[in-house]
Kinemage of the C-alpha trace (Angstrom):
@kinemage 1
@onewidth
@group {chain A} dominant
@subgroup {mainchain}
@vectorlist {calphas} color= white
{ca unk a 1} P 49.073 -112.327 -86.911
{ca unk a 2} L 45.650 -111.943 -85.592
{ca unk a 3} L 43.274 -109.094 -86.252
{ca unk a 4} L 41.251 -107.175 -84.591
{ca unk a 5} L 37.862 -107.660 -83.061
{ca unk a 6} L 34.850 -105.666 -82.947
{ca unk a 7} L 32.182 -106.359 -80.166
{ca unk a 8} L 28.695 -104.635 -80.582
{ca unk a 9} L 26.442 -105.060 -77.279
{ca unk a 10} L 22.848 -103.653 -77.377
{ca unk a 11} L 21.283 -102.511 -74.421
{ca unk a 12} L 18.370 -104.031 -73.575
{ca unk a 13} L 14.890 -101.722 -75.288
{ca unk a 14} L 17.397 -100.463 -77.791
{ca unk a 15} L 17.112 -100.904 -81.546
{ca unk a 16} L 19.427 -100.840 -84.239
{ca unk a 17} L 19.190 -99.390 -87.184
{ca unk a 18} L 22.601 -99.918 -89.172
{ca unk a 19} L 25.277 -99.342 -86.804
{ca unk a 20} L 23.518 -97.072 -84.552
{ca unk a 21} L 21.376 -97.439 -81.178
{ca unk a 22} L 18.134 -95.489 -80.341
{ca unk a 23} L 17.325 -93.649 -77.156
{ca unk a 24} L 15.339 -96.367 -74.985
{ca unk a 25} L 11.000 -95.706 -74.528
{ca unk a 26} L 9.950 -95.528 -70.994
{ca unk a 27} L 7.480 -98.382 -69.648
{ca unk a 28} L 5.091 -97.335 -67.072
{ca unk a 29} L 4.802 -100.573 -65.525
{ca unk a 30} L 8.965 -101.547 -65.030
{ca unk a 31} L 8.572 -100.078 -61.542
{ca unk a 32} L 11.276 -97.815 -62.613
{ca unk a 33} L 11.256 -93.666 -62.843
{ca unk a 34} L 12.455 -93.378 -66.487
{ca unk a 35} L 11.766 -91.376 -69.461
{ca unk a 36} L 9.490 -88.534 -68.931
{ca unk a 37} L 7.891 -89.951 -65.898
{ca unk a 38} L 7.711 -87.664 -62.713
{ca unk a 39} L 7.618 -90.454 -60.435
{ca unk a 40} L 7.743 -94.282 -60.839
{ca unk a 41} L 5.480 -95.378 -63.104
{ca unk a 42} L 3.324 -91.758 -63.553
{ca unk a 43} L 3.401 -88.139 -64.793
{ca unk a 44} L 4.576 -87.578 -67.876
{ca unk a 45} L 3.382 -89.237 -70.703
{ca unk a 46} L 2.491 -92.207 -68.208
{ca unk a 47} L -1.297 -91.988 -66.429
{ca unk a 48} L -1.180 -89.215 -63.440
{ca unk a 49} L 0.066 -89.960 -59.987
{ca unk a 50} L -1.735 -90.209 -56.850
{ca unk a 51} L -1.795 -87.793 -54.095
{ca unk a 52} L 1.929 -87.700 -52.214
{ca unk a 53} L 4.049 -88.570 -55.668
{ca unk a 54} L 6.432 -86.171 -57.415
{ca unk a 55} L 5.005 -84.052 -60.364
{ca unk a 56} L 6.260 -80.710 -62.402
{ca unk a 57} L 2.436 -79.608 -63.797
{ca unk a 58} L -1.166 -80.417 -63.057
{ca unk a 59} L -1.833 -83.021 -65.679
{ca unk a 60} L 0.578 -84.910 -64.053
{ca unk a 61} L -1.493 -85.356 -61.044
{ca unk a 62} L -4.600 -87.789 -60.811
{ca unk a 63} L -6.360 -84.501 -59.233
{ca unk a 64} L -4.681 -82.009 -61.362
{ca unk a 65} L -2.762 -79.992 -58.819
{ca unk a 66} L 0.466 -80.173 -58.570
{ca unk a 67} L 2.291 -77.904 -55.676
{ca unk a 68} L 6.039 -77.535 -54.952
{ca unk a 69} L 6.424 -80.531 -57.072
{ca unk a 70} L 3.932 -82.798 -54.896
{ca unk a 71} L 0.220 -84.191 -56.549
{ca unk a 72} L -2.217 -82.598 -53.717
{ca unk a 73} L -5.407 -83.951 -52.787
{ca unk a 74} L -8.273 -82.482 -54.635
{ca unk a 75} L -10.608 -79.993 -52.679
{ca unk a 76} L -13.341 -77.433 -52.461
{ca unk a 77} L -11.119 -74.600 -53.022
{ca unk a 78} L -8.579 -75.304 -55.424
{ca unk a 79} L -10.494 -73.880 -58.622
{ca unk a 80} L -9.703 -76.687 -60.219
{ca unk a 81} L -12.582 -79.366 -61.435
{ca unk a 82} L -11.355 -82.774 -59.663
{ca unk a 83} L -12.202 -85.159 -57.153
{ca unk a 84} L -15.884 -86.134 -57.280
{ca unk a 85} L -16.837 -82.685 -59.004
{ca unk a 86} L -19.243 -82.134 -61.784
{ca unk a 87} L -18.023 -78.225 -62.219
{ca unk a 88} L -15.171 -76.988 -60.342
{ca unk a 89} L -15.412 -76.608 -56.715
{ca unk a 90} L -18.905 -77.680 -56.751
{ca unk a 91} L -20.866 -80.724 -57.122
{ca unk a 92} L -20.111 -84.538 -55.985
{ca unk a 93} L -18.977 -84.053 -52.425
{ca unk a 94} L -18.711 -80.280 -52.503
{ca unk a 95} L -21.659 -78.038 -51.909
{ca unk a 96} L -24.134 -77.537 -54.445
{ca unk a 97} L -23.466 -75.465 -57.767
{ca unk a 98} L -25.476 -72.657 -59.165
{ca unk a 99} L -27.718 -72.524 -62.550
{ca unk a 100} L -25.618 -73.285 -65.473
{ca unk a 101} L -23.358 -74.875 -63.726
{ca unk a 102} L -22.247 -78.570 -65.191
{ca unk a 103} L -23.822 -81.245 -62.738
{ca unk a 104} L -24.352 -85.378 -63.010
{ca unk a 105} L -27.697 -85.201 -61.327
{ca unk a 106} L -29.801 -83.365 -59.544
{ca unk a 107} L -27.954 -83.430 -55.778
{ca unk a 108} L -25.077 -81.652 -57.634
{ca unk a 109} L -27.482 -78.491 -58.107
{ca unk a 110} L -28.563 -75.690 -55.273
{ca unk a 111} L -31.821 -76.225 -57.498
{ca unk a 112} L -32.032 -80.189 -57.156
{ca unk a 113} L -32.741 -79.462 -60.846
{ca unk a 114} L -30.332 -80.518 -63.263
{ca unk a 115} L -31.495 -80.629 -66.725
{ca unk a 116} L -28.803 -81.869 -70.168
{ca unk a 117} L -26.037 -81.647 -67.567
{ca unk a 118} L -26.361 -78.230 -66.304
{ca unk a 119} L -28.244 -76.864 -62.987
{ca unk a 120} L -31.036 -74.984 -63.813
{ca unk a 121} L -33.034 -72.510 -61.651
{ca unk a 122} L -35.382 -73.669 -59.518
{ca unk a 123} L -39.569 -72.990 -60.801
{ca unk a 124} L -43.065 -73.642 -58.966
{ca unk a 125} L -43.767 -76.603 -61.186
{ca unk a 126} L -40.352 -78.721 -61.288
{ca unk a 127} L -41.729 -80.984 -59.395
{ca unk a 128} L -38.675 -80.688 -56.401
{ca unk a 129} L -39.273 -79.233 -52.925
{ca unk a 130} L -36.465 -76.441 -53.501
{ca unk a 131} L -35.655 -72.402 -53.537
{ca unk a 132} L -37.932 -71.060 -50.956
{ca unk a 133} L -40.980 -73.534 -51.322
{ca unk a 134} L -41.975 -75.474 -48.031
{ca unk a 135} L -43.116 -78.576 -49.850
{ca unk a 136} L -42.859 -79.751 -53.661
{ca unk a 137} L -43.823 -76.253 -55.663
{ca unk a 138} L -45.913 -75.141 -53.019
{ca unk a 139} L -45.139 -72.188 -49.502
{ca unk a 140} L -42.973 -69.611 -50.236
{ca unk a 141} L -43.040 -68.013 -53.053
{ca unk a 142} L -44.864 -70.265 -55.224
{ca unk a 143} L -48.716 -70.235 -53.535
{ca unk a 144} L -50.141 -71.754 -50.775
{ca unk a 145} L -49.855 -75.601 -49.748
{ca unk a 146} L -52.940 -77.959 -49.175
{ca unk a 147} L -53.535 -78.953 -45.588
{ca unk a 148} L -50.920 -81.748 -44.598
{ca unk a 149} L -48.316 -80.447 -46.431
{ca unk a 150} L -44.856 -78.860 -45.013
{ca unk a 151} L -44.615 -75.640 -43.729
{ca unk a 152} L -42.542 -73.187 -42.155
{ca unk a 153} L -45.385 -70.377 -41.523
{ca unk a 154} L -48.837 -69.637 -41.863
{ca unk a 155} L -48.566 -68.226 -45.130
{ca unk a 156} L -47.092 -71.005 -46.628
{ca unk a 157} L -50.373 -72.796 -46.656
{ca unk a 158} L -53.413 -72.098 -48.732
{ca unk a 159} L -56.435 -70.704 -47.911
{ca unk a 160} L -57.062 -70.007 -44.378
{ca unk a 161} L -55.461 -72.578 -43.171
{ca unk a 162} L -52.469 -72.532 -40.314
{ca unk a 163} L -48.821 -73.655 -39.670
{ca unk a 164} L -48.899 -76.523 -36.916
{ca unk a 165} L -46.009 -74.926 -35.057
{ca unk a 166} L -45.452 -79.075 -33.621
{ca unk a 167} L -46.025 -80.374 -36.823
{ca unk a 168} L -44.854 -78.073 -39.344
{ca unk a 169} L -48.245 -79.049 -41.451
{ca unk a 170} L -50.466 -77.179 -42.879
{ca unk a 171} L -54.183 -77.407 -40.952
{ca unk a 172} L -57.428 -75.766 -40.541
{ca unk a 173} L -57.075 -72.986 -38.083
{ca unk a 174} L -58.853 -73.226 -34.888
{ca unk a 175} L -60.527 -70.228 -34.952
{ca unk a 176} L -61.350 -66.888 -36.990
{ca unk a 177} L -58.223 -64.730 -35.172
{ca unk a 178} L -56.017 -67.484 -36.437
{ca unk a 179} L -57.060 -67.199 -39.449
{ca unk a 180} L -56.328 -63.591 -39.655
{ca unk a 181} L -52.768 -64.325 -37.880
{ca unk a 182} L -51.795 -66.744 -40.727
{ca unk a 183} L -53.303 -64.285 -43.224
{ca unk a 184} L -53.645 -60.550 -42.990
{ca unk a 185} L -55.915 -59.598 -46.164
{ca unk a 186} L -58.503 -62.159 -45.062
{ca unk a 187} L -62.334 -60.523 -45.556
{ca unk a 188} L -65.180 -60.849 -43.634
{ca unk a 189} L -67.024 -64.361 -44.706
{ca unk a 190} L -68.174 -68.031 -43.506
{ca unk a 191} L -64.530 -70.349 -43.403
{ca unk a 192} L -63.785 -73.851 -41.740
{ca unk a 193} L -62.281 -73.736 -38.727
{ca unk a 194} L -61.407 -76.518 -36.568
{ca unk a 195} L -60.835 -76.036 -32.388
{ca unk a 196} L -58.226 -78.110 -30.652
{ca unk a 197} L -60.051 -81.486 -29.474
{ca unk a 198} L -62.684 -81.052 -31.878
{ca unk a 199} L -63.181 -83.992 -34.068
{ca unk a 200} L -64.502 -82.577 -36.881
{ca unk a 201} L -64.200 -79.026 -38.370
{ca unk a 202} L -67.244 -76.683 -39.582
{ca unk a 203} L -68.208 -73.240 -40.218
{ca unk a 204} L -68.003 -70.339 -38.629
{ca unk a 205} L -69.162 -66.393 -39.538
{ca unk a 206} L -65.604 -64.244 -39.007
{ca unk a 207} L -65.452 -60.700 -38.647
{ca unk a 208} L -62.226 -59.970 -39.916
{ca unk a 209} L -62.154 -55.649 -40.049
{ca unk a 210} L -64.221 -54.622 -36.951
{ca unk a 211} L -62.576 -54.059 -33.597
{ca unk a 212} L -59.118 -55.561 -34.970
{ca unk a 213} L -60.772 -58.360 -36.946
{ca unk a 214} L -60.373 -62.347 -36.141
{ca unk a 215} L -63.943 -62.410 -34.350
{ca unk a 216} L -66.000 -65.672 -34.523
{ca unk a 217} L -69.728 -65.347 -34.199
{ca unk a 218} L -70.884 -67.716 -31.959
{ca unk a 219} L -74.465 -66.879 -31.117
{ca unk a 220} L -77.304 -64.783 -32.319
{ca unk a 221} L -80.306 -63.416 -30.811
{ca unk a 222} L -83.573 -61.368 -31.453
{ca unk a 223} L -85.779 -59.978 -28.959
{ca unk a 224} L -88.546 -63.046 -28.672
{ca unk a 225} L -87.598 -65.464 -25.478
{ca unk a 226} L -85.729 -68.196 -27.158
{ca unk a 227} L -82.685 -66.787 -25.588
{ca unk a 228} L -84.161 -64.904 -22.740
{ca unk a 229} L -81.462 -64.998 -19.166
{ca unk a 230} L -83.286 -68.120 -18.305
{ca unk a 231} L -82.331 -70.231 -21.307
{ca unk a 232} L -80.693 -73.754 -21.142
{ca unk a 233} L -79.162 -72.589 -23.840
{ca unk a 234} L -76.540 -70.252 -22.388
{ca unk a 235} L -75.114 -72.916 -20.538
{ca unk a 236} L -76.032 -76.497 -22.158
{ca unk a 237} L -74.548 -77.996 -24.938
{ca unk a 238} L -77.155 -78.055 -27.261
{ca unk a 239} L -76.683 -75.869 -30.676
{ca unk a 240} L -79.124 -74.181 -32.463
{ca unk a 241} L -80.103 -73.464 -36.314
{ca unk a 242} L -76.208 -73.722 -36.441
{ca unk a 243} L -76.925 -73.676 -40.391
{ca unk a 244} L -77.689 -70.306 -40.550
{ca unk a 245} L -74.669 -68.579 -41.212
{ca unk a 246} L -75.752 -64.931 -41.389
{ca unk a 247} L -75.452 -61.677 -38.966
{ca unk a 248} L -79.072 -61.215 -40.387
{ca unk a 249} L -81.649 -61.368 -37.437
{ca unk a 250} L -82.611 -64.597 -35.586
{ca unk a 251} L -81.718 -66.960 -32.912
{ca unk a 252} L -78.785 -69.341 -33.439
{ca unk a 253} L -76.444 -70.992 -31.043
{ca unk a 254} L -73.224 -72.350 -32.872
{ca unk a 255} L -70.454 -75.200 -32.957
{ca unk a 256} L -68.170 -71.913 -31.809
{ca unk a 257} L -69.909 -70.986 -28.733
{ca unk a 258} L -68.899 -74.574 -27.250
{ca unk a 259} L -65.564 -75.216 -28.712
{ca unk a 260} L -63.455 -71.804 -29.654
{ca unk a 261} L -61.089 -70.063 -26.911
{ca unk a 262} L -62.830 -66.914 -26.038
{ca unk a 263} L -60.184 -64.463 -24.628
{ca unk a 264} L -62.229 -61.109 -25.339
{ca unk a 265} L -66.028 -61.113 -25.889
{ca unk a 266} L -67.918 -58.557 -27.795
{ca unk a 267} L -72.000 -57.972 -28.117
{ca unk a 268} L -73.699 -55.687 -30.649
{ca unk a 269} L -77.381 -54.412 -30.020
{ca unk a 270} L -78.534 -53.046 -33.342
{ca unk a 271} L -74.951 -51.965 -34.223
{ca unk a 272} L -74.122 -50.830 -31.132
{ca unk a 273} L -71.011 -52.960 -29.928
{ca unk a 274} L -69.355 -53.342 -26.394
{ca unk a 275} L -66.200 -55.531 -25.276
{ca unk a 276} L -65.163 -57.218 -22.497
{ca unk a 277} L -62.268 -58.844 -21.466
{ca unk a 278} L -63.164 -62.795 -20.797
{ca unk a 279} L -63.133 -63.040 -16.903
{ca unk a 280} L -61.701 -66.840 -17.306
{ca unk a 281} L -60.313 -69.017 -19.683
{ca unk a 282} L -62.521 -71.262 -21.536
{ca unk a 283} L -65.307 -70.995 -24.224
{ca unk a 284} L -68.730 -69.167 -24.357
{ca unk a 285} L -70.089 -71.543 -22.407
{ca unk a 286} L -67.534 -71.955 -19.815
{ca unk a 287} L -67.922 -68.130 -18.991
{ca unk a 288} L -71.763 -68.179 -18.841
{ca unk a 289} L -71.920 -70.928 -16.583
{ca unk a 290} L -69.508 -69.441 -14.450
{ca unk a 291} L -69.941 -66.921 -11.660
{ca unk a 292} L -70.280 -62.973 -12.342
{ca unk a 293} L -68.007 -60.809 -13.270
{ca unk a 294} L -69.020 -57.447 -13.166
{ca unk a 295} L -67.114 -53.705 -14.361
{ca unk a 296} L -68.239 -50.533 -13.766
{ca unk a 297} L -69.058 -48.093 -15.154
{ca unk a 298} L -70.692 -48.484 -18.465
{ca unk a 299} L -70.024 -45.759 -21.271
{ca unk a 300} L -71.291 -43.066 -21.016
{ca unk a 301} L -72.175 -42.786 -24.433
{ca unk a 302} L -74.438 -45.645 -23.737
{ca unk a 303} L -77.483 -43.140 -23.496
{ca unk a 304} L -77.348 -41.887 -27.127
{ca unk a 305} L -79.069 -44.146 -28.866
{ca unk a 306} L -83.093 -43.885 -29.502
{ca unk a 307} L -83.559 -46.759 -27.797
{ca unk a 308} L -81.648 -46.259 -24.703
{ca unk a 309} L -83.379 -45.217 -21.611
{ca unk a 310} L -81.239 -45.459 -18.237
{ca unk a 311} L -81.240 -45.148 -14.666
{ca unk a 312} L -78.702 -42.888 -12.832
{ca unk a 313} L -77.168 -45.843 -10.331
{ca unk a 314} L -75.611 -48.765 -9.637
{ca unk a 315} L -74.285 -48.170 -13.773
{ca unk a 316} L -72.656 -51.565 -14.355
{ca unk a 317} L -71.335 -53.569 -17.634
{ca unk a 318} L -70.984 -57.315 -17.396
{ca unk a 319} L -71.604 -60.951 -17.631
{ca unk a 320} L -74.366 -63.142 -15.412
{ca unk a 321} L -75.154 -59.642 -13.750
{ca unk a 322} L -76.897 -60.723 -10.575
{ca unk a 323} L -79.728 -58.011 -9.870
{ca unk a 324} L -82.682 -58.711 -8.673
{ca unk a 325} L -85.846 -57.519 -10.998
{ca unk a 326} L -83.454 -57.305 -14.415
{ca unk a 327} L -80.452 -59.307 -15.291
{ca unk a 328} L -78.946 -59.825 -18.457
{ca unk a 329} L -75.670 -62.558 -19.129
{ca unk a 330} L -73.818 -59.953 -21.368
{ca unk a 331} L -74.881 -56.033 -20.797
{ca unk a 332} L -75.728 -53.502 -18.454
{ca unk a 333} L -78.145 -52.683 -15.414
{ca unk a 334} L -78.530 -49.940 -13.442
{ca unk a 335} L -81.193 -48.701 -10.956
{ca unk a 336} L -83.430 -45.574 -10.246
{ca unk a 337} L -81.858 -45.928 -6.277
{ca unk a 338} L -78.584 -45.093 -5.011
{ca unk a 339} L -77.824 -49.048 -4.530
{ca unk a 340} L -77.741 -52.294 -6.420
{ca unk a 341} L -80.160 -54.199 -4.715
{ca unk a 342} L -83.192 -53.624 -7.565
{ca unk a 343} L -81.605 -52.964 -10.393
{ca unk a 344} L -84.646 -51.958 -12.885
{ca unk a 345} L -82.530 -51.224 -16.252
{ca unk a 346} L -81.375 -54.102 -18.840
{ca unk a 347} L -79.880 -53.694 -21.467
{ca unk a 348} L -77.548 -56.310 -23.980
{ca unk a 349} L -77.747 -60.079 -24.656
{ca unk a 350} L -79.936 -62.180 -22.942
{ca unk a 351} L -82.371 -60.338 -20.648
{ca unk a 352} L -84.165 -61.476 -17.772
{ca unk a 353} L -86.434 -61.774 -14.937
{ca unk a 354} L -89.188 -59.190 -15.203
{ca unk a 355} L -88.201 -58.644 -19.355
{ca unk a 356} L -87.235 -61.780 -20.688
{ca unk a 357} L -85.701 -60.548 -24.277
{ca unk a 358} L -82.586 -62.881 -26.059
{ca unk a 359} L -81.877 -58.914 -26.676
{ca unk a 360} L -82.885 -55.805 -26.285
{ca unk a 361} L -83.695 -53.084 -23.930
{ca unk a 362} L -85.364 -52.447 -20.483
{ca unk a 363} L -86.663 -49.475 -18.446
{ca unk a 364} L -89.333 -50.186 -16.304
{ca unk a 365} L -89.421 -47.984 -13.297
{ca unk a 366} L -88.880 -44.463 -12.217
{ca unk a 367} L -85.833 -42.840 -13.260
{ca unk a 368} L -85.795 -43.837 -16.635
{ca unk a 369} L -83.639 -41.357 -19.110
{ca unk a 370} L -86.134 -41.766 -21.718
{ca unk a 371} L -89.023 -43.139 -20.124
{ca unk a 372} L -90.068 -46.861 -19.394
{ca unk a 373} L -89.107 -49.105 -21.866
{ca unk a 374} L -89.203 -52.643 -22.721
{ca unk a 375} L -88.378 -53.452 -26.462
{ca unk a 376} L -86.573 -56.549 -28.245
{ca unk a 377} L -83.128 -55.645 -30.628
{ca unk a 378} L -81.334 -57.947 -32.665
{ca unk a 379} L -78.090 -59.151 -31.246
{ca unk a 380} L -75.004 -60.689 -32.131
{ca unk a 381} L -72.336 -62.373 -29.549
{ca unk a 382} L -68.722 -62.490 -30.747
{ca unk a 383} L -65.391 -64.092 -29.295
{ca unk a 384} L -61.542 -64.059 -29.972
């Protein structure tokens, strides 16, 4: 009689120890979803899965979120550090992080600064154009920048130089009233300036508190001749003593008189000032050798001063005033007669024909407030 037979089969991955099998090991490459896996071949205690497969928690996920049982694609929002991140939600293709944030390097930091892995805050001597600066540590609020260097506004550069509003570098202003634009606190003092279509810059006297402030001096007179109605010199292009920088007495014709935009003009006689509005566009020169341009009439507070001696008519304030026996290119006349055919009273910048005086004043005929007179002043010719 036969007996019996026992058959044993092992499945395949099984072991056996004595007479019994054990549970089978998943393999994360057999293209099968076994063991703990969440999807073929991933989750569990295989690598993560990609974006799309099946998962039950984060770390199952190659981008660590795991929603309604689906990996999700990493992103800006998901408070979770994935993707290209250095910290989460920030860094790598996100937008910058903050100080003490982790980072890789420095385009992972709203600083551009990142220091031992971590973004640190941005300082005037990091040597990166960041925080408020206009160029590397410089405009803002870490000090002026050197001419040529980026800007956003005049006080971003250093000195008294300007914004190019085309270029967005810092330059040398074109005149004293841009200087004072670009910077508020300037004082009175000597600073380069450089006009539009001038080649090179140089040095002008600004009045920065008087009448509003932003005045360049552009010529300077005393009462000898030199600068007398009849001078080339109100209309040529030749300078004069353009080295003496003072408001001190002299004569001096400057750089300024020929090159800077004169929109207003103002004279002083002794310390006596009077402004004009230019009557065209164009520099000191352009006015004086254009036609006259007369106002009237002149303050009446004119006739204070010791000095002062005036005639009753034909009171008029101007430039390249056209009388016959007194002129003078920035100042008054006035006459003893009740018309302005002989105008007998001068009195300003650059006197002429009977008185010939750079400045000063002049009385010489009937009618005179205080009596004739004919006497030189110091003067001083500003523009803005």
């Amino acid at each position: 009689m036969n007996k019996p037979v026992l058959y044993v089969f092992l499945l395949a991955g099984a072991s056996c120890s004595g007479d019994v099998a054990s549970a089978p090991e998943p393999l994360c490459t057999d293209h099968v979803k076994d063991g703990n896996e969440t999807d073929v071949d991933c989750g569990g205690s295989c690598g993560p899965c990609a974006t799309g497969k099946r998962c039950v928690v984060g770390k199952d996920c190659a981008d660590g979120n795991c929603q309604a049982k689906l990996c999700i694609a990493a992103t800006c929002t998901d408070n979770i550090k994935n993707g290209s991140e250095s910290d989460t939600d920030c860094g790598g293709s996100c937008s910058a992080c903050g100080n003490d944030r982790s980072c890789h390097v420095s385009a992972d930091c709203g600083s551009k600064v990142c220091q031992g892995d971590l973004c640190v805050a941005p300082s005037c001597s990091d040597g990166v154009k960041n925080a408020a600066e206009s160029d590397i540590d410089c405009g803002g609020s870490c000090g002026g920048c050197a001419l040529r260097k980026q800007c956003a506004l005049g006080s971003d550069c250093a000195g008294s130089a300007a914004c190019d509003s085309t270029t967005n570098l810092c330059r040398l202003p074109t005149s004293c009233a841009e200087i004072l634009q670009n910077h508020p606190a300037t004082p009175d003092g000597n600073y380069e300036i450089q006009p539009q279509g001038v080649s090179a810059p140089f040095t002008a006297v600004c009045d920065m508190t008087r009448d509003g402030g932003g005045w360049t001096l552009v010529l300077k007179a005393n009462g000898d001749v030199t600068l007398a109605y009849s001078s080339a010199l109100w209309t040529d292009s030749n300078l004069l003593n353009a080295t003496d920088l003072t408001t001190q007495p002299g004569n001096a014709k400057y750089q300024g008189f020929l090159t800077v935009p004169a929109l207003k003009l103002r004279g002083e006689l002794d310390g006596y000032t009077f402004t004009m509005v230019a009557p065209m566009n164009g520099t000191a020169q352009t006015i004086f050798n254009g036609p006259t341009s007369i106002t009237a009439p002149y303050p009446v507070s004119l006739g204070s001063g010791a000095k002062w001696s005036v005639q009753p008519f034909c009171q008029s304030f101007g430039i390249n005033t056209p009388y016959q026996y007194q002129q003078a290119r920035f100042g008054w006349t006035a006459n003893q007669e009740n018309d302005c055919s002989s105008n007998d009273t001068a009195l300003g910048l650059g006197l002429g024909q009977t008185s010939k005086h750079g400045a000063g004043y002049t009385c010489l005929s009937t009618g005179c407030s205080q009596g004739g007179v004919d006497s030189g002043g110091n003067g001083l010719l500003w523009v803005k």
